[in-house]
Structures are given as structure tokens and as C-alpha cells.
C-alpha positions as CSV (number, residue, x, y, z in Angstrom):
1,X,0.0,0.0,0.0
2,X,2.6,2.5,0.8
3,X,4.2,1.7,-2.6
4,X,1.0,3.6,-4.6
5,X,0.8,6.3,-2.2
6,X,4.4,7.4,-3.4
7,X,5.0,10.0,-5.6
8,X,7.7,9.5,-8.4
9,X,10.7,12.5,-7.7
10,X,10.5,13.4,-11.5
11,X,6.0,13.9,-11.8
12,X,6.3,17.8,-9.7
13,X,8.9,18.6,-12.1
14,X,7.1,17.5,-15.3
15,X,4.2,18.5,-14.5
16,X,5.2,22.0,-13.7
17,X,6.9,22.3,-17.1
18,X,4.0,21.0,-18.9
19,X,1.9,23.3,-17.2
20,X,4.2,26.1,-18.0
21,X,4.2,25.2,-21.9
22,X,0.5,24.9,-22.2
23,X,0.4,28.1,-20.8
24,X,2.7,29.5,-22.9
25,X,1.2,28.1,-26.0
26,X,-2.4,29.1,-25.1
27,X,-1.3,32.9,-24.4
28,X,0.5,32.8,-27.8
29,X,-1.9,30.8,-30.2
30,X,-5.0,31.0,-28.5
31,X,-5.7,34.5,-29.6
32,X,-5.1,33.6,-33.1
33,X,-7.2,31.1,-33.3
34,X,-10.5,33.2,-31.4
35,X,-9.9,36.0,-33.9
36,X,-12.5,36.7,-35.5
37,X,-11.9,36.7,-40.2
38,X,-11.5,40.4,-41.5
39,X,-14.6,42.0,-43.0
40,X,-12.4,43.7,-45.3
41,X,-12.3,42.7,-48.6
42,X,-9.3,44.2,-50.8
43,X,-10.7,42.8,-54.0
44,X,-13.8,45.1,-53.7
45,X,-11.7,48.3,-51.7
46,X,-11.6,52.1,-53.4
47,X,-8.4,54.0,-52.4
48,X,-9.9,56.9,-51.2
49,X,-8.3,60.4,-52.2
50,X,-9.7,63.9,-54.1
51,X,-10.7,61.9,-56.9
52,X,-14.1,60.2,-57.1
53,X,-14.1,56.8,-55.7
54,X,-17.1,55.3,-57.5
55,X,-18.6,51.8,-55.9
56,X,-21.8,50.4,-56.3
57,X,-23.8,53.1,-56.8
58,X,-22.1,55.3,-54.8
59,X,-19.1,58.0,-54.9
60,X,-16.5,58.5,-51.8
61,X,-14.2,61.4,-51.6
62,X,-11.6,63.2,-49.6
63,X,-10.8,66.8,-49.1
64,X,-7.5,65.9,-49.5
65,X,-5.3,63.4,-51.4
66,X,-3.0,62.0,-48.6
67,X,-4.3,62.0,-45.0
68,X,-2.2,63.3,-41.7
69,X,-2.7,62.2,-38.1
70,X,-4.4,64.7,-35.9
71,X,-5.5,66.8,-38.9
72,X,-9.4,67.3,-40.1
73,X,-10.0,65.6,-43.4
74,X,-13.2,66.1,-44.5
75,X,-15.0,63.1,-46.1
76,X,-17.9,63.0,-48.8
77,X,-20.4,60.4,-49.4
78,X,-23.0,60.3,-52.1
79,X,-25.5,57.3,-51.8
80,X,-28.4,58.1,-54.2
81,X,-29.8,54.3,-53.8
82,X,-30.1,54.8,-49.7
83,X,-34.1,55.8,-48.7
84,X,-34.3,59.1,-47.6
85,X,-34.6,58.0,-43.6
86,X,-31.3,57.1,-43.7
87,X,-29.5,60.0,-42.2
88,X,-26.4,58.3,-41.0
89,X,-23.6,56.5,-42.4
90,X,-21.0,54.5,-40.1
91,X,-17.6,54.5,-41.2
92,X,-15.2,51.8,-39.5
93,X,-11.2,51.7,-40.3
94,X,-8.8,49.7,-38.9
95,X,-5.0,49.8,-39.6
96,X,-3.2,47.4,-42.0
97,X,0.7,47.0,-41.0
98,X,-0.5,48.2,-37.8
99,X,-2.8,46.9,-34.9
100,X,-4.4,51.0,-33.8
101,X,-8.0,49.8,-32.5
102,X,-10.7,50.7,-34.7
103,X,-11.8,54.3,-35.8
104,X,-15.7,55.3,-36.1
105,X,-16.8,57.9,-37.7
106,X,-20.6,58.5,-38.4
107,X,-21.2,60.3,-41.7
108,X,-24.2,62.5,-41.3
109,X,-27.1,63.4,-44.1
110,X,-26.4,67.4,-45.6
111,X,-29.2,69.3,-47.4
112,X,-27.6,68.0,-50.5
113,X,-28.7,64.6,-49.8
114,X,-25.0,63.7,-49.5
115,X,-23.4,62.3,-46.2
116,X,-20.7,64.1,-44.8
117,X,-17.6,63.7,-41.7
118,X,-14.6,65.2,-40.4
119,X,-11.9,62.4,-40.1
120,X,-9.2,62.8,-37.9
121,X,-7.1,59.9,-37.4
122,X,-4.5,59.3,-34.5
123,X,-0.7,59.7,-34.4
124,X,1.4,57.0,-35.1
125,X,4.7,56.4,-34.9
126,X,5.5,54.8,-38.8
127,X,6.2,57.4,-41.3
128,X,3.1,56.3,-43.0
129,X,0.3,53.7,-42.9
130,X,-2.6,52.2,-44.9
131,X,-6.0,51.9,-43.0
132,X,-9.0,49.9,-44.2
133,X,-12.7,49.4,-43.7
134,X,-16.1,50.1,-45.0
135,X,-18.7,52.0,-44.9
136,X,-22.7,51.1,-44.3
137,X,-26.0,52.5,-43.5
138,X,-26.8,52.4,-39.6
139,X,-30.1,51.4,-41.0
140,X,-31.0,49.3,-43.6
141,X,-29.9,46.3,-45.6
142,X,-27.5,47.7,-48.6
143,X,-24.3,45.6,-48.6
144,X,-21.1,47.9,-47.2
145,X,-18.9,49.8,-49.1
146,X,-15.2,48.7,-48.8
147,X,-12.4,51.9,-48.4
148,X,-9.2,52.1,-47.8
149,X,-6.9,55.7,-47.5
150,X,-3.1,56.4,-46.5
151,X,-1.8,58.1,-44.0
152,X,1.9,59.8,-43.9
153,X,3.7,62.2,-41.3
């Protein structure tokens, strides 16, 4: 009886490592594999810019070519096909060679019957970065639009 009570000098050890590496491996791969896919899709994306950016039925421009962090960009959308009680558009970027959170932006109905925003994205420490994401209707079932813009120093 006392012989299956014992414990092995070697089993604390092990199973100390063991614990340690499954640890380890969850911290690093766990995340990865949680992670929800991208919405983004490239394929379908319009670099934005001062030129129109023409997608679906609708046209995206910028007040200015190249954006800069911490500096008002104003952003235009025209979206003839939305009904007229949508008076807000949700813009959602997110950095591409960079992890900076997401930035909203709601995009809301002028006069004109265009939809309109101030962007103003934040400071970051590369000389220049692409961001990507899409904009939709906060109402309503039209499929997004996909965008993406760059941002230098």
C-alpha cells in the first residue's frame, strides 16, 4: 500500500513544465485562433483620395489626397440608392501593417442629400500607414462599401 501512495521524484517537475508550456502556447496561439476573419475585402476596396471613388452606386471622396494624423480631413459620401430616412452612415477603419484599434466615424445626411464627416485619425509612430474598412447605413440592408486611404507624417 505505501508503494502507490508514493509520488515519483520526477512527476512535480514535469508537471510543472508541462503546465508552463500549455500556458505559454495558449497565451500565444490562443488569440489567433478566437480571432474573428476580417470584414475587409481588398478585392472590392476604393483608395480613397480627391478623386471620385465610385462603388456600387455610390461615390467617396476626400478633401484631401494623402491624410495626416491629428489633422481634419473632410470626407464625402453620395448614396443616391439609400431611402431618404437614412441619415447616417458608419464609417469603420482599422490599420493594416498596424494593430491601432478601430476608428468610427458616423457620416451624417447634408441638405444635399450627400453624407458628410470630419476624419481625424490618430498619431502613429511609422512614417506612414494604410487603413481599411467600409462604410454602411446604420439602417438598412445595402451591402457595405469597402475603403481604404493612406496616412503619412
Amino acid at each position: 500500500m505505501s508503494q502507490t501512495l508514493r509520488f515519483k521524484p520526477w512527476a512535480l517537475p514535469l508537471k510543472l513544465v508541462l503546465a508552463f508550456g500549455l500556458g505559454f502556447a495558449a497565451i500565444e496561439w490562443l488569440p489567433e485562433l478566437i480571432k474573428k476573419p476580417s470584414e475587409f475585402q481588398p478585392d472590392l476596396a476604393c483608395t480613397l483620395s480627391q478623386e471620385v471613388c465610385q462603388q456600387q452606386d455610390a461615390i467617396v471622396r476626400l478633401s484631401h489626397d494623402v491624410v495626416h494624423p491629428l489633422q481634419p480631413t473632410q470626407m464625402t459620401v453620395q448614396w443616391p440608392a439609400l431611402p431618404e430616412e437614412a441619415d447616417t452612415l458608419l464609417l469603420s477603419l482599422e490599420g493594416h501593417e498596424m494593430m491601432m484599434g478601430q476608428y468610427q466615424l458616423k457620416l451624417i445626411r447634408q441638405p444635399d442629400r450627400s453624407f458628410s464627416g470630419e476624419l481625424m485619425l490618430p498619431f502613429c509612430t511609422e512614417d506612414s500607414m494604410t487603413w481599411q474598412g467600409r462604410i454602411t447605413p446604420v439602417s438598412g440592408s445595402h451591402p457595405p462599401l469597402y475603403v481604404s486611404l493612406r496616412m503619412t507624417q
